[in-house]
C-alpha positions, -999 to 999 in steps of 0.1 A, spaced: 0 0 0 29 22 7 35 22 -31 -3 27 -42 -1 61 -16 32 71 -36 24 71 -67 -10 89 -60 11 112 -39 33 122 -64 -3 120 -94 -13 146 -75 18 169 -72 15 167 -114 -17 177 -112 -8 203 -88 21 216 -103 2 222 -137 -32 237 -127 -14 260 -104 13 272 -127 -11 295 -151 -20 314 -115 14 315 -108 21 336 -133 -7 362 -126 6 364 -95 45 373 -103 40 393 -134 56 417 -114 87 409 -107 119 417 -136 121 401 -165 157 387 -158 145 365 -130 123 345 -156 155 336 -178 161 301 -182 189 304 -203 225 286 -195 235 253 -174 218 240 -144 221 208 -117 193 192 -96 182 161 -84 151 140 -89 127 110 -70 100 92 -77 77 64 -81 86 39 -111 70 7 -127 87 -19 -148 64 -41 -171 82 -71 -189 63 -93 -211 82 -125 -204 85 -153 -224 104 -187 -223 111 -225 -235 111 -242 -204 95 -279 -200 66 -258 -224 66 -227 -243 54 -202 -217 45 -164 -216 40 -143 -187 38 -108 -176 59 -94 -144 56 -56 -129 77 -44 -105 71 -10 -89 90 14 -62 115 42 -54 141 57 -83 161 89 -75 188 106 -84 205 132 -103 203 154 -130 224 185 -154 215 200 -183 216 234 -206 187 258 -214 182 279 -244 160 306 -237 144 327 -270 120 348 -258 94 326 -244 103 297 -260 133 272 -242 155 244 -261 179 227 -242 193 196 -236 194 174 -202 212 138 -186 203 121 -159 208 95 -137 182 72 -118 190 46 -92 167 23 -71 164 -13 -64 129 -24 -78 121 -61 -81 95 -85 -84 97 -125 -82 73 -150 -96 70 -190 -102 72 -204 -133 75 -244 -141 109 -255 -150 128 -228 -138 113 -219 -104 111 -185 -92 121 -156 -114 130 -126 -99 137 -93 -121 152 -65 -109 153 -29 -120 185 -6 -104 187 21 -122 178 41 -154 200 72 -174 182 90 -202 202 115 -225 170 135 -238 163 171 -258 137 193 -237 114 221 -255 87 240 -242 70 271 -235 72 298 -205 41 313 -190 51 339 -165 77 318 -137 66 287 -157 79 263 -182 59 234 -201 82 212 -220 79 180 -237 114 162 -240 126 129 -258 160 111 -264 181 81 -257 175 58 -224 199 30 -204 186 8 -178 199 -22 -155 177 -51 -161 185 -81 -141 166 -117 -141 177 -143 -109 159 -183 -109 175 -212 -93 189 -219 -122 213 -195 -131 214 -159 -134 221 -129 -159 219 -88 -157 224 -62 -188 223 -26 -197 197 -22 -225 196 8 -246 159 19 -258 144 52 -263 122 79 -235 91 106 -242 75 125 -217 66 161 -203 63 180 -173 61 216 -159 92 233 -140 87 268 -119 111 293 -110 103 300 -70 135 321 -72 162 337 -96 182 301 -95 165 274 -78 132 255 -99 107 225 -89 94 200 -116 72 176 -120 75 152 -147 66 119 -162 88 100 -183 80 67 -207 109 40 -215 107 18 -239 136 -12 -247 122 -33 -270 128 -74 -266 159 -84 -246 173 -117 -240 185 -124 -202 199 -161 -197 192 -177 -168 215 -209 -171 210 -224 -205 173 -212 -207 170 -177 -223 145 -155 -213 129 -132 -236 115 -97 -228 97 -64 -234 111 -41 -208 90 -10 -203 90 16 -176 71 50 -164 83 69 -142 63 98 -122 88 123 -104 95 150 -89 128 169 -89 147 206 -84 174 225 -100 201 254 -96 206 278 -128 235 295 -134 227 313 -161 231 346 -132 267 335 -133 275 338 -173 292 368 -188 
């Protein structure tokens, strides 16, 4: 249940985050437009609930095909570079997820299957609009994870390349420091993890709802 209160937790922050943002921006019209910039390099961190689905499927005793999700905590951190033209940002942003997610499951003829997710790294483009302290981006690249599988009869891990979307909205509350919340997609296609002589075939997919902050620079640039 802890999970199940999680994840709404953080649904709602979203939700939050987004309906609140437009009145935000009413509200500090006023101050100077330099303390809307997003423009230069920035660092933050991020947390947040994730799920793995894998669509398993294997030739043990019988041809079998099963579905495993595993669901928990993934934090970490995050840099990246803003280009701010007039309303509109570009940028570009890496980051770094670790956790220890996991799920286990029997299955005939090769006992119980645990997979494990610890950790994801997406190398993604960002692009969205400002409204007032506000920024609503969509953003998209290249995504690592560490898959692992575990049985009694052997064991195997991997880093799988595969690709992210999502979106999210990020505030300035000050000159330099921003919140965000965000949800990204993974997708990395049909991997093979060998447990002992019986490979294991899957479609790895994750989503991940987080939350996360960051300190601009772009006040420290010439």
């Amino acid at each position: 249940m802890t999970i199940i209160r999680t994840a709404k937790a953080i649904a709602t922050a979203v939700a939050v985050v987004a309906v609140s943002a437009p009145a935000l921006a009413a509200d500090w019209e006023s101050p100077p437009a330099e303390g809307y910039s997003w423009e230069g390099p920035y660092v933050g961190g991020h947390g947040g609930y994730a799920l793995l689905d894998a669509s398993n499927s294997v030739n043990a005793v019988a041809p079998q095909n099963w579905n495993q999700k595993a669901d928990g905590f993934l934090g970490g951190v995050l840099v990246g570079y803003n280009f701010d033209m007039d309303g509109y940002v570009l940028g570009f942003e890496a980051d770094a997820g670790f956790g220890d997610i996991n799920d286990r499951e029997t299955r005939p003829g090769i006992g119980g299957v645990k997979i494990t997710h610890h950790g994801q790294h997406t190398f993604r483009l960002r692009g969205g609009v400002t409204y007032g302290p506000a920024l609503f981006y969509a953003t998209g690249g290249l995504a690592l994870a560490d898959f692992r599988a575990r049985s009694p009869i052997g064991n195997d891990k991997d880093f799988f390349f595969g690709f992210t979307v999502g979106g999210g909205v990020e505030a300035k509350i000050t000159e330099n420091w921003s919140l965000r919340a965000e949800y990204l997609y993974g997708n990395y296609g049909r991997e093979t993890l060998n447990l002992g002589a019986v490979p294991v075939r899957a479609d790895f997919e994750t989503h991940n709802f987080r939350v996360g902050f960051a300190w601009h620079f772009g006040h420290l640039l010439p």
